[in-house]
LOKOLFI-778222 format. One record per residue (C-alpha): residue number from 1; chain; residue in three letters; x, y, z. Coordinates in steps of 0.02 Angstrom, whole numbers, always signed. Layout:
% LOKOLFI-778222
PT resi chain resn     px     py     pz
PT  NUM     A  ala      X      Y      Z
...
% end
This chain:
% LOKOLFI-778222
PT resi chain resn     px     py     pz
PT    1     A  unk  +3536  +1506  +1239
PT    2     A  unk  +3382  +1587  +1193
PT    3     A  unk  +3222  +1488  +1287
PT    4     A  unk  +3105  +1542  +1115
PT    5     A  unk  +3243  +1464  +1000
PT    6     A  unk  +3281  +1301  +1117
PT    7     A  unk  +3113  +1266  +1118
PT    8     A  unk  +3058  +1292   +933
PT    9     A  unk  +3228  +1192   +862
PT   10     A  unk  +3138  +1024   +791
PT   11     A  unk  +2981  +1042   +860
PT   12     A  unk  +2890  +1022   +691
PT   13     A  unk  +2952   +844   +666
PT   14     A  unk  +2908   +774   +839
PT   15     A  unk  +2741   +655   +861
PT   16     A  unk  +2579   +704   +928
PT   17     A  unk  +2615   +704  +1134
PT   18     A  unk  +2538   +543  +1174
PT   19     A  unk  +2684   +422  +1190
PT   20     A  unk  +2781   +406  +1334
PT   21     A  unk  +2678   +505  +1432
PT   22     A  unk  +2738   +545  +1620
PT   23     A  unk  +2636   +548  +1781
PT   24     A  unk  +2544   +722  +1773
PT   25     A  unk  +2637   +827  +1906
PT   26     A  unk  +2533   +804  +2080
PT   27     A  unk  +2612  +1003  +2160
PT   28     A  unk  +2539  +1146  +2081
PT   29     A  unk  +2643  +1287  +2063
PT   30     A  unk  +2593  +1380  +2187
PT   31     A  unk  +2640  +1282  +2308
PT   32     A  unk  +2836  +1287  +2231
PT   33     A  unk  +2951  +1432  +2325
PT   34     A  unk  +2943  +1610  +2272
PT   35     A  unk  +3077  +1565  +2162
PT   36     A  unk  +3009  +1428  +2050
PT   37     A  unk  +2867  +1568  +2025
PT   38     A  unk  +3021  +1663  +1939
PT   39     A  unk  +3049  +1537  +1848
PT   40     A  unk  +2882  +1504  +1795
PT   41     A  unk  +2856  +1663  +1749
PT   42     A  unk  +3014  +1685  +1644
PT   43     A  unk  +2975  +1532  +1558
PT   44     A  unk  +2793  +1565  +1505
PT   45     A  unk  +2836  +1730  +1439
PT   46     A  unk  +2959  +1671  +1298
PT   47     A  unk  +2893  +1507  +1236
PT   48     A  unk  +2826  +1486  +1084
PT   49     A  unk  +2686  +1403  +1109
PT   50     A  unk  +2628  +1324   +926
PT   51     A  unk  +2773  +1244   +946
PT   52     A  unk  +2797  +1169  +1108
PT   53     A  unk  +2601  +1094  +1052
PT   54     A  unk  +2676  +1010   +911
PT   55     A  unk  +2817   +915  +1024
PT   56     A  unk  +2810   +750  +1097
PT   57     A  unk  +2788   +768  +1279
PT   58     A  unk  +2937   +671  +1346
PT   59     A  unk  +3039   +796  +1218
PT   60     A  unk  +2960   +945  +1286
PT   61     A  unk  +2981   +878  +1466
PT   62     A  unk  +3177   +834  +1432
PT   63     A  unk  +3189  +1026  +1370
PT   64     A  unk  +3087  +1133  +1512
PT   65     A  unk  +3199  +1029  +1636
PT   66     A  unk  +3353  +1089  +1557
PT   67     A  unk  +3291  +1270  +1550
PT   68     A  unk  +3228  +1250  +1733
PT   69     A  unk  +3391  +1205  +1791
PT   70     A  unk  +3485  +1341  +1675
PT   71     A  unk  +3402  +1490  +1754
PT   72     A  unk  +3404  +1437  +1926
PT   73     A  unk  +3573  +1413  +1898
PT   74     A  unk  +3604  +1579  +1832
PT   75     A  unk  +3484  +1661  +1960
PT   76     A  unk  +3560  +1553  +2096
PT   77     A  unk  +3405  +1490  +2152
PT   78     A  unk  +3394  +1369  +2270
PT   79     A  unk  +3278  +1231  +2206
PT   80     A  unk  +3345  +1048  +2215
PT   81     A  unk  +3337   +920  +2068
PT   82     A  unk  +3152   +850  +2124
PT   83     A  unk  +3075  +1034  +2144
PT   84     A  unk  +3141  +1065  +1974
PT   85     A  unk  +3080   +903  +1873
PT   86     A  unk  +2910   +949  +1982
PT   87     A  unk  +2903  +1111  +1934
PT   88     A  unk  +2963  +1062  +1726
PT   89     A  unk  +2812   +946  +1726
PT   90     A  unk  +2688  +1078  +1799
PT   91     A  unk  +2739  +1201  +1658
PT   92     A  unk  +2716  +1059  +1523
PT   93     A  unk  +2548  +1026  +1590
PT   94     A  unk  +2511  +1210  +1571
PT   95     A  unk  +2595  +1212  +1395
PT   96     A  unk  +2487  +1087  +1329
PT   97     A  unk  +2354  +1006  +1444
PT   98     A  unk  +2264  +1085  +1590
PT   99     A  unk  +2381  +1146  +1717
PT  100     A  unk  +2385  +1092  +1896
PT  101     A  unk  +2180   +990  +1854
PT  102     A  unk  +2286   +867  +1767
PT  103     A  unk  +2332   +762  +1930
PT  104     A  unk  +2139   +766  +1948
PT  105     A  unk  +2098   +715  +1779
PT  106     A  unk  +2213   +545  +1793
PT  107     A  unk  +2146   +526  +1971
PT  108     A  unk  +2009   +375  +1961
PT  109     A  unk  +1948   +404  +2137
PT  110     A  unk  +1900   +587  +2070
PT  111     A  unk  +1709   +591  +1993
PT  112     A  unk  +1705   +776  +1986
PT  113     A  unk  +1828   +943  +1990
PT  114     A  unk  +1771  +1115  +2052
PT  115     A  unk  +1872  +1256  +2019
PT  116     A  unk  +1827  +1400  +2117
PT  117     A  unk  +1941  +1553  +2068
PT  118     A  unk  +2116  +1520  +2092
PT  119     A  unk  +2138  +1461  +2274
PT  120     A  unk  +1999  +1344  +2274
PT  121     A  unk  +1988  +1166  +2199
PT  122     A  unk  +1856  +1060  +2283
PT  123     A  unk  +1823   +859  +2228
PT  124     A  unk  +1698   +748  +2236
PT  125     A  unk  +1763   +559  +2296
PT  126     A  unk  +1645   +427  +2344
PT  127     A  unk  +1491   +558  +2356
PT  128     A  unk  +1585   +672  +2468
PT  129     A  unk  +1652   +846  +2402
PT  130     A  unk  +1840   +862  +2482
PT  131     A  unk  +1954  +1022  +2455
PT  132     A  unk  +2110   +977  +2380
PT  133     A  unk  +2286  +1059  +2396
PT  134     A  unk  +2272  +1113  +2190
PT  135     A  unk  +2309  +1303  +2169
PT  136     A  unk  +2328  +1393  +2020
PT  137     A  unk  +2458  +1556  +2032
PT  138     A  unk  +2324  +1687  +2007
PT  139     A  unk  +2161  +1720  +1900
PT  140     A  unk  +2246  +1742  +1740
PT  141     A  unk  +2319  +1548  +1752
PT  142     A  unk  +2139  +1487  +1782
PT  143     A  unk  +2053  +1573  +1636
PT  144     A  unk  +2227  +1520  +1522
PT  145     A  unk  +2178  +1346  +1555
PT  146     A  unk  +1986  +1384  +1537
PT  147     A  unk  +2041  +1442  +1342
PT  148     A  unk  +2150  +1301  +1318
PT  149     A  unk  +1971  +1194  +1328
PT  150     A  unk  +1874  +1307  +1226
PT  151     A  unk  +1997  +1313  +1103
PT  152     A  unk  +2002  +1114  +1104
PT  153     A  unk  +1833  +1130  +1021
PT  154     A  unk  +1866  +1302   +921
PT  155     A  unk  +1767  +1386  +1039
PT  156     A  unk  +1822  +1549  +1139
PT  157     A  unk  +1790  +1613  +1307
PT  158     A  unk  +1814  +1793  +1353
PT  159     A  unk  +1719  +1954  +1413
PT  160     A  unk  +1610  +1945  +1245
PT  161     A  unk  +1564  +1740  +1277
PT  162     A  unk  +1590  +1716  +1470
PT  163     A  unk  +1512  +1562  +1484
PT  164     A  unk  +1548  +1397  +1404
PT  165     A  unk  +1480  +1216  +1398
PT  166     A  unk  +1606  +1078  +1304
PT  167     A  unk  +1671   +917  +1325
PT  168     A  unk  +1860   +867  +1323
PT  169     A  unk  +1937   +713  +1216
PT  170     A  unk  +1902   +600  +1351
PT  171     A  unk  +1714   +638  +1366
PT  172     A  unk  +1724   +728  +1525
PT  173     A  unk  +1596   +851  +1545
PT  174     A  unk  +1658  +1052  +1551
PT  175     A  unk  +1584  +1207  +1617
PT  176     A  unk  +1654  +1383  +1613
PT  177     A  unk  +1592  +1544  +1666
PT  178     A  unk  +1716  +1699  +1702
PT  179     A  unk  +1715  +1881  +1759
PT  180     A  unk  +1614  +1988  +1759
PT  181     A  unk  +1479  +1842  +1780
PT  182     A  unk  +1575  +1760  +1911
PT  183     A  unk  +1627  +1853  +2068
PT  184     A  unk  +1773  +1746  +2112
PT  185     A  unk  +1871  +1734  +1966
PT  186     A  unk  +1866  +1616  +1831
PT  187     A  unk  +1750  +1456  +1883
PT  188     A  unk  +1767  +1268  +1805
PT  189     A  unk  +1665  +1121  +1827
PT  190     A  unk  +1712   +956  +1753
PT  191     A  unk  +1597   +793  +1776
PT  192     A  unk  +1717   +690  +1738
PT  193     A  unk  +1659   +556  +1585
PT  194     A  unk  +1690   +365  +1655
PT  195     A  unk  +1721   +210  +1550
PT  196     A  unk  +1660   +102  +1669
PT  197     A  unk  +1474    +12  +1656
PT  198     A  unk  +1378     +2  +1786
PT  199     A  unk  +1254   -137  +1770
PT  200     A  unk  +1109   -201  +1884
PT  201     A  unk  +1239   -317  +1977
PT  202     A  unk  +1342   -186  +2033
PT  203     A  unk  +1194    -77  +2091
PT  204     A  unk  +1132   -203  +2198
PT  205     A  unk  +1320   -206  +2265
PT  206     A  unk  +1316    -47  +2303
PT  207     A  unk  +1151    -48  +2391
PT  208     A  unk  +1089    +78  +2241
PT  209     A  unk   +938    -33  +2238
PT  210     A  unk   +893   -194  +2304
PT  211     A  unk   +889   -364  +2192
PT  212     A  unk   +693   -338  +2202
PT  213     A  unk   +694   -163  +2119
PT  214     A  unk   +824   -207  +2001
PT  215     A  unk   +713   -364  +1936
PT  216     A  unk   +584   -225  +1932
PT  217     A  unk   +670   -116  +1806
PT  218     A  unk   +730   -239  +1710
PT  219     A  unk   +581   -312  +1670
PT  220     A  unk   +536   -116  +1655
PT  221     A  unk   +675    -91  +1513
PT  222     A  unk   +641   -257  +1425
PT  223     A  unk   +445   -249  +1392
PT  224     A  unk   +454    -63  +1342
PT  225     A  unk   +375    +46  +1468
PT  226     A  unk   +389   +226  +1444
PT  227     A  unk   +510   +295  +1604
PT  228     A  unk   +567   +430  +1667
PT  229     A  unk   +716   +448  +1782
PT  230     A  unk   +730   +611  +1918
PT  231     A  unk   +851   +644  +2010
PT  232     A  unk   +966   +782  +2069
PT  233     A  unk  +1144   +842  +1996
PT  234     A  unk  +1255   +709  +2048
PT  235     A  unk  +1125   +594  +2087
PT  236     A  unk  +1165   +463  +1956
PT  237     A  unk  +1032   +482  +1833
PT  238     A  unk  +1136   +439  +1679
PT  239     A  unk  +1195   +293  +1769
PT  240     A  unk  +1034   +242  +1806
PT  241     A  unk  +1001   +266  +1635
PT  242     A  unk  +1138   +172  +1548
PT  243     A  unk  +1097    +10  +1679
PT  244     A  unk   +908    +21  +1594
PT  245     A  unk   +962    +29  +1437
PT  246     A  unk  +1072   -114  +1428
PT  247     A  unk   +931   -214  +1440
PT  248     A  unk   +863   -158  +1258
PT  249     A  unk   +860   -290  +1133
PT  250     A  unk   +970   -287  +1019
PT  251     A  unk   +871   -306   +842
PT  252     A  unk   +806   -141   +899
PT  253     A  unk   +865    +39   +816
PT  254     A  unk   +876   +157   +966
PT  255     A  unk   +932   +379   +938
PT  256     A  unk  +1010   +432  +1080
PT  257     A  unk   +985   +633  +1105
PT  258     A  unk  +1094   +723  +1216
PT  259     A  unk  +1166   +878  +1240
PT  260     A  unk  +1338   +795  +1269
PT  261     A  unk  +1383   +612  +1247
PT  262     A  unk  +1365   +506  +1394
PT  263     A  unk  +1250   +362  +1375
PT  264     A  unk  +1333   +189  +1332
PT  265     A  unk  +1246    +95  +1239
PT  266     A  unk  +1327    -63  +1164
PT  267     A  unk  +1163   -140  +1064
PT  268     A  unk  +1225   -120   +876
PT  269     A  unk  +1091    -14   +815
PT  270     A  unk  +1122   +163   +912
PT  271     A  unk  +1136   +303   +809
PT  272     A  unk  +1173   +444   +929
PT  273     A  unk  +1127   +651   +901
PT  274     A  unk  +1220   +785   +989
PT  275     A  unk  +1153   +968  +1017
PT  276     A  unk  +1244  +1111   +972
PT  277     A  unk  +1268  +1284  +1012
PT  278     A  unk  +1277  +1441   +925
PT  279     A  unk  +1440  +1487   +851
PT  280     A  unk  +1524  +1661   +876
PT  281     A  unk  +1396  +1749   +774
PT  282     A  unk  +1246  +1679   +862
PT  283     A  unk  +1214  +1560   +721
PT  284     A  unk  +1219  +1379   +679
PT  285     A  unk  +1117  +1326   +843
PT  286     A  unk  +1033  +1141   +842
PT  287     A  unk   +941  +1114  +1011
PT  288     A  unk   +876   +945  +1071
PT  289     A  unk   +681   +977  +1033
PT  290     A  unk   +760   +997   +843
PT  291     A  unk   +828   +824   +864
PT  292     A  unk   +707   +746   +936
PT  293     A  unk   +587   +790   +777
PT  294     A  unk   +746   +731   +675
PT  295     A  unk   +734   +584   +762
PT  296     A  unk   +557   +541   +731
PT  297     A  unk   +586   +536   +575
PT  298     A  unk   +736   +416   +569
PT  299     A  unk   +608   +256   +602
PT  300     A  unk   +667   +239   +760
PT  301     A  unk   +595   +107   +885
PT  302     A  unk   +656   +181  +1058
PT  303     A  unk   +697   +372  +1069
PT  304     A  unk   +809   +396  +1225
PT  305     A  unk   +808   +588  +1275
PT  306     A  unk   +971   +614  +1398
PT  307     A  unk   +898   +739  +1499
PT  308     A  unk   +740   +849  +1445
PT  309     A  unk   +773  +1047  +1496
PT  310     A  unk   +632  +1127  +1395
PT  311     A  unk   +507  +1130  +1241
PT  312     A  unk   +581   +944  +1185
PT  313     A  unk   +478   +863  +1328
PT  314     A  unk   +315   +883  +1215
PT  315     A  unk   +385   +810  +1073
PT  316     A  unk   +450   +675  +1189
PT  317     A  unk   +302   +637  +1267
PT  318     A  unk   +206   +644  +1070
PT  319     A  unk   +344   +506  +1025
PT  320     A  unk   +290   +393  +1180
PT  321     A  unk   +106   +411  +1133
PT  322     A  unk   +141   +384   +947
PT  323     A  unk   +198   +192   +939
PT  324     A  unk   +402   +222  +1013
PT  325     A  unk   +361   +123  +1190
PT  326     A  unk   +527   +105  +1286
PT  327     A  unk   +565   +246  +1266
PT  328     A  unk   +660   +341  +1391
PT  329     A  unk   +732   +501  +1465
PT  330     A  unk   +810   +607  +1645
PT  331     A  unk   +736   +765  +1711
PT  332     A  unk   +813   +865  +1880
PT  333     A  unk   +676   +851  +2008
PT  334     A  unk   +678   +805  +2188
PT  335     A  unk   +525   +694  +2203
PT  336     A  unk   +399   +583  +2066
PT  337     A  unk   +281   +718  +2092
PT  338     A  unk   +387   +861  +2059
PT  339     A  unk   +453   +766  +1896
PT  340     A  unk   +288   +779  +1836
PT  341     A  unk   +259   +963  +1873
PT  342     A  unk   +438  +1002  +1796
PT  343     A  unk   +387   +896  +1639
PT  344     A  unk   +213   +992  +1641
PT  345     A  unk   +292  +1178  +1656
PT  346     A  unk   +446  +1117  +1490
PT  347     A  unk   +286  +1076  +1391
PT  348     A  unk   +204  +1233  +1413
PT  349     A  unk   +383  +1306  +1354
PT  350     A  unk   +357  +1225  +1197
PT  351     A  unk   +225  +1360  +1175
PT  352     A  unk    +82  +1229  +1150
PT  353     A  unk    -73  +1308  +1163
PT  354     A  unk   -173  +1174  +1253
PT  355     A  unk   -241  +1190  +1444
PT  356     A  unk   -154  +1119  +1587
PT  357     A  unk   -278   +968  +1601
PT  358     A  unk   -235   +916  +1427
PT  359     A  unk    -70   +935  +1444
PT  360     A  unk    -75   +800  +1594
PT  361     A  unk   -183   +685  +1500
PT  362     A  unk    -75   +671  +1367
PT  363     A  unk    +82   +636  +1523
PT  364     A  unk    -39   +509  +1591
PT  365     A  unk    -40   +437  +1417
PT  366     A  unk   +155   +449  +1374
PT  367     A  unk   +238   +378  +1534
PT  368     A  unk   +230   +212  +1621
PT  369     A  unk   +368   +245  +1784
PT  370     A  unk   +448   +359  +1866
PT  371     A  unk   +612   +322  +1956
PT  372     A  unk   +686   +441  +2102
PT  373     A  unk   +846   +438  +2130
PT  374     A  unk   +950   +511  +2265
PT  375     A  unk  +1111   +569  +2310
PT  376     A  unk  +1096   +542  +2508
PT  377     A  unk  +1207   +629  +2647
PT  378     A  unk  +1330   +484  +2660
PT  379     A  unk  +1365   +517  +2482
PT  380     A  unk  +1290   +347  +2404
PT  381     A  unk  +1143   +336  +2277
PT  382     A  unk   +999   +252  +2304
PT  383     A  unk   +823   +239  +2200
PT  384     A  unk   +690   +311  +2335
PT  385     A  unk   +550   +279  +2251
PT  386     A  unk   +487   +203  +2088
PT  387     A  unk   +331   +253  +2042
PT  388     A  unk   +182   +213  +1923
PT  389     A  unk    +87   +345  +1840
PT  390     A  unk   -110   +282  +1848
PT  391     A  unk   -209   +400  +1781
PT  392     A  unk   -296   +575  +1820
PT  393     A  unk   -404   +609  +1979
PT  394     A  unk   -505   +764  +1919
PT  395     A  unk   -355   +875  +1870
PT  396     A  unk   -229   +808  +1951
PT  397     A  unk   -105   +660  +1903
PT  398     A  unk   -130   +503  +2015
PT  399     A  unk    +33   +398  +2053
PT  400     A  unk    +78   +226  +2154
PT  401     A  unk   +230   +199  +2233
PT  402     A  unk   +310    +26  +2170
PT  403     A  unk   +426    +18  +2290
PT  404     A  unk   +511   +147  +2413
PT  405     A  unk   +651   +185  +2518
PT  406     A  unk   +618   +166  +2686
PT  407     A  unk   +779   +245  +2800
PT  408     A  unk   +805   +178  +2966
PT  409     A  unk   +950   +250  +3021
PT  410     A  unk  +1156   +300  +3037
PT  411     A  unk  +1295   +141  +3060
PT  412     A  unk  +1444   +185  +3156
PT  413     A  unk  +1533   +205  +2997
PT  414     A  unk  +1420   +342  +2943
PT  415     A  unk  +1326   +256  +2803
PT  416     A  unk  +1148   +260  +2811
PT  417     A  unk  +1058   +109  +2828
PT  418     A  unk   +864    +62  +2767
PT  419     A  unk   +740    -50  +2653
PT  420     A  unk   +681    -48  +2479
PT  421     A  unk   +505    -84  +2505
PT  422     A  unk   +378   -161  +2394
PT  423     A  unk   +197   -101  +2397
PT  424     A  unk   +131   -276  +2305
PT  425     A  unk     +0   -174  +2208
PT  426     A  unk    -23   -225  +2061
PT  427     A  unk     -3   -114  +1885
PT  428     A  unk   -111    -57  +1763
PT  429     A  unk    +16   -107  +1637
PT  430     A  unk    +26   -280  +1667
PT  431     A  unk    -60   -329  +1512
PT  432     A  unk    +99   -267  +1419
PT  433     A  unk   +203   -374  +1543
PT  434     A  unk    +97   -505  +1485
PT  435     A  unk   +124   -484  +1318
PT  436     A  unk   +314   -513  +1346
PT  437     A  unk   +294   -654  +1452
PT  438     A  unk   +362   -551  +1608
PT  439     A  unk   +185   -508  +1691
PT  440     A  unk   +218   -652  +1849
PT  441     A  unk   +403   -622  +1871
PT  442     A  unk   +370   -429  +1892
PT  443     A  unk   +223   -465  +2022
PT  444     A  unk   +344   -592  +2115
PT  445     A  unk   +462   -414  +2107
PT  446     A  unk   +357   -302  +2186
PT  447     A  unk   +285   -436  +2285
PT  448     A  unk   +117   -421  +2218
PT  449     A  unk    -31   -559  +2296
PT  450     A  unk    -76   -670  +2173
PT  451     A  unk    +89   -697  +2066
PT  452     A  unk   +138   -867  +2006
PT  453     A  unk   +278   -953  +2051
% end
């Protein structure tokens, strides 16, 4: 029987996929015998591949098997019945999902997938980057399931686009970027997009921050204090983020701006922007510093910037100094300090043609904290320091550290062990604190002399 005609009989009146849905295959085909790569091979050449798309899966499944076991059987190959059903689902999963990275994406231990070339998959569990057993057959299987994500969004990737940023269905965050930019073969990275909220309680649970700090930033969300969160990749920014957030009221309209979705807000007034790139022609392009002036215009009364990368940190910092307090945004930076100088240098990008000092006086104005967070060695994340931006000293920004991290050492498990500690000095925004009624509880926080109660 022909493989292109068994496959294509009925296939336009089956469902969309979803039902039914098996375990994703946990062997990649590589790791089958020289003969399932026969098969494999066979297979993939003679499909028609609109069509097995438009089948249900457990259909599609139910036929691969059969044609599995047909040309082993006429090849006399020696695979037994569990090789073949393993190898049937692999091939599904390349037919229409992503390949052997589908164990991975249905694994909830697994934050993050790195797909170095073919040979290489590394993971990131609990904080720690592990190399899995996950092979793909060669390069040409890696960038095949590279193009089955770009085309999920009608994009392409090829020698004339070689890089690509997307998101799947699921939110899960996708990068792309093939020969001749990449040395080593096709290269994916996939943050994997989680579900699960992350608030204050859970921090303190997992030693994030201690109850202290987290009182801290509450009271930091709730009386709207400009902040800005820095952190490494990985460090859990967004997280971060999302905790502070949940503590907006909810009579209040909030625009989200990101490049893609993330954030989780569940007030009822959150009308969320997306960037986008250019199409194939170079056209079409709608960067975050355009939706951040979109947004100012939308009456908004928080403006929450994901994560600033260039020119949209001055009109961020104009929004904060022009009546939207609370509002809020990440930047990549290793310490408070450099957060500042990072923010400095993305305003200058905006090609602003004011002098450095103004620049910083108009930072001074905009932003109330700074939180540093911290992806640590043992692979937890934990706020390091929250800071409070005072004012200028001649030319240079002045901070005070809120609270910091204070290490102390390694337990026998390998964890790191240390203090949140408070410096009890007192804010120069306590007069908004005040104003919310939140002024003594926030001293009693940061264990400030003098606080009530």
């Amino acid at each position: 029987m022909g493989l292109t005609r068994f496959l294509g009989a009925d296939a336009a009146s089956a469902s969309d996929g979803t039902a039914g849905r098996k375990a994703p295959a946990t062997v990649a085909p590589r790791s089958q015998s020289k003969s399932a790569d026969l098969i494999y091979d066979q297979i993939l050449a003679q499909i028609e591949p609109a069509s097995a798309v438009r089948m249900a899966r457990p259909e599609l499944t139910a036929r691969v098997e059969l044609l599995v076991a047909e040309i082993a059987d006429q090849r006399r190959l020696l695979l037994n019945h569990q090789e073949q059903q393993t190898l049937a689902a692999a091939m599904v999963d390349d037919m229409i999902a992503l390949g052997p990275l589908e164990s991975l994406l249905h694994d909830d231990t697994v934050s993050d997938i790195l797909v170095n070339g073919p040979r290489q998959v590394y993971v990131e569990r609990r904080g720690k980057l592990v190399l899995t057993e996950v092979h793909f057959r060669n390069d040409l299987h890696v960038l095949h399931v590279a193009q089955r994500i770009a085309s999920l969004i009608g994009r392409r990737v090829d020698e004339t686009s070689p890089m690509l940023d997307a998101r799947l269905l699921d939110g899960s965050r996708v990068n792309v970027i093939i020969p001749p930019l990449s040395l080593k073969g096709p290269c994916i990275s996939i943050r994997k997009f989680t579900r699960s909220f992350l608030d204050f309680s859970k921090l303190i649970a997992f030693k994030s921050v201690s109850p202290e700090l987290a009182r801290a930033l509450e009271i930091a969300s709730q009386c709207r204090l400009n902040i800005l969160i820095s952190g490494g990749t990985g460090s859990g920014k967004t997280t971060l983020l999302n905790a502070m957030s949940s503590l907006i009221e909810t009579g209040e309209r909030v625009v989200t701006i990101e490049d893609t979705a993330e954030l989780q807000l569940r007030q009822p007034h959150v009308v969320p922007l997306e960037t986008r790139p250019a199409n194939v022609e170079g056209r079409g392009e709608v960067t975050a510093r355009d939706l951040v002036r979109n947004a100012l215009r939308m009456r908004p009364d928080r403006i929450i910037v994901g994560e600033v990368r260039g020119g949209e940190a001055f009109d961020m910092m104009q929004a904060m100094n022009t009546g939207h307090n609370g509002s809020m945004s990440t930047v990549h930076a290793n310490s408070a300090r450099d957060a500042l100088a990072r923010v400095e240098n993305m305003v200058m990008m905006a090609n602003i043609n004011l002098p450095s000092r103004a620049i910083r006086g108009q930072m001074v104005s905009a932003l109330d904290l700074i939180v540093q967070i911290e992806r640590m060695r043992d692979g937890a994340r934990r706020v390091t320091e929250l800071s409070e931006v005072v004012g200028m000293e001649e030319d240079a920004i002045a901070l005070s550290n809120l609270f910091t991290f204070k290490f102390d050492g390694q337990n026998p498990d390998g964890t790191l062990s240390g203090s949140f500690e408070a410096s009890g000095i007192r804010p120069r925004f306590l007069l908004r604190l005040e104003n919310y009624g939140h002024a003594s509880a926030f001293l009693r926080a940061i264990g400030a002399k003098g606080a009530e109660g």
